[in-house]
C-alpha positions in Angstrom: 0.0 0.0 0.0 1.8 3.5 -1.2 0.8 6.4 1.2 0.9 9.8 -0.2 2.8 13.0 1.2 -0.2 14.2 2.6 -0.8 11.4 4.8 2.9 12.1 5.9 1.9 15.6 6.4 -1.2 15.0 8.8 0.9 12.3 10.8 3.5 14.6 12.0 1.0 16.4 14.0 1.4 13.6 16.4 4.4 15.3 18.3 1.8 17.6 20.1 0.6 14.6 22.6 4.2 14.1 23.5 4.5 17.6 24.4 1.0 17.6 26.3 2.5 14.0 28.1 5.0 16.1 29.0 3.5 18.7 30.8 0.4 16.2 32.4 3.8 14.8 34.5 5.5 18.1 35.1 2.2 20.5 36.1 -0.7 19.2 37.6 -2.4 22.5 37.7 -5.7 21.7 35.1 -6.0 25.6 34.4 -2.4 25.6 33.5 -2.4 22.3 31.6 -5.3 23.5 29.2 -4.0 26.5 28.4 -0.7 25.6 28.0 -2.6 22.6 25.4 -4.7 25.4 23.9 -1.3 27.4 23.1 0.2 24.8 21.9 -1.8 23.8 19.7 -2.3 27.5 18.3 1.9 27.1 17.8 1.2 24.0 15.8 -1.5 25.3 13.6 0.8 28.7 12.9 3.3 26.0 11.7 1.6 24.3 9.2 -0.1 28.2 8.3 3.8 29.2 7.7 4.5 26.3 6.0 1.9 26.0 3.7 2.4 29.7 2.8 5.6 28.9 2.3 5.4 25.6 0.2 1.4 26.0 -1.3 0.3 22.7 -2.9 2.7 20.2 -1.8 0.2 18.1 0.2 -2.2 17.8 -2.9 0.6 16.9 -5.5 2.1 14.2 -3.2 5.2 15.9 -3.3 7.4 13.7 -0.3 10.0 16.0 -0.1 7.9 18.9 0.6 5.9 16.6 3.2 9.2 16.3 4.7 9.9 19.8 5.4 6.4 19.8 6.9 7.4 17.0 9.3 10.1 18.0 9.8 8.7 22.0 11.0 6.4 20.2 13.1 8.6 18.1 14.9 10.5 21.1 16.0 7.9 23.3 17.1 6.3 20.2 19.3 9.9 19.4 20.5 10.6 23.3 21.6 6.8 23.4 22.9 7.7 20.2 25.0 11.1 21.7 26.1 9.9 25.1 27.0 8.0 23.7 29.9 10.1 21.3 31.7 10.4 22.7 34.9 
């Protein structure tokens, strides 16, 4: 079964439940937890905005090294947005 770069794409959204894991153990303040998940997720979605600005119809032509830049954005903003609140 081939998958396309789109399904790539969507995948690499995944890294924001390892920051969110991240901040459940560290902060158990629920106020501070959804907001900080809220954020987060705003970050994320300003990524792939960015990115899609910056590289328009890669997704729909199944372009895979375009994909990969869009991994590879995401994985850095959910790896800062997991770093930045380690306590």
């Amino acid at each position: 079964m081939q998958y396309g770069a789109g399904n790539r794409a969507c995948g690499c959204h995944g890294r924001l439940y390892v920051s969110a894991a991240r901040r459940l153990i560290y902060r158990c303040n629920m106020i501070g937890f959804a907001t900080w998940g809220i954020l987060s997720c705003l970050v994320q979605l300003l990524t792939f905005w960015v990115m899609y600005g910056l590289l328009p119809r890669v997704i729909e032509t199944n372009n895979v090294a375009g994909a990969t830049c869009f991994v590879a954005a995401s994985v850095c903003v959910g790896l800062l947005n997991a770093a930045s609140f380690i306590p």
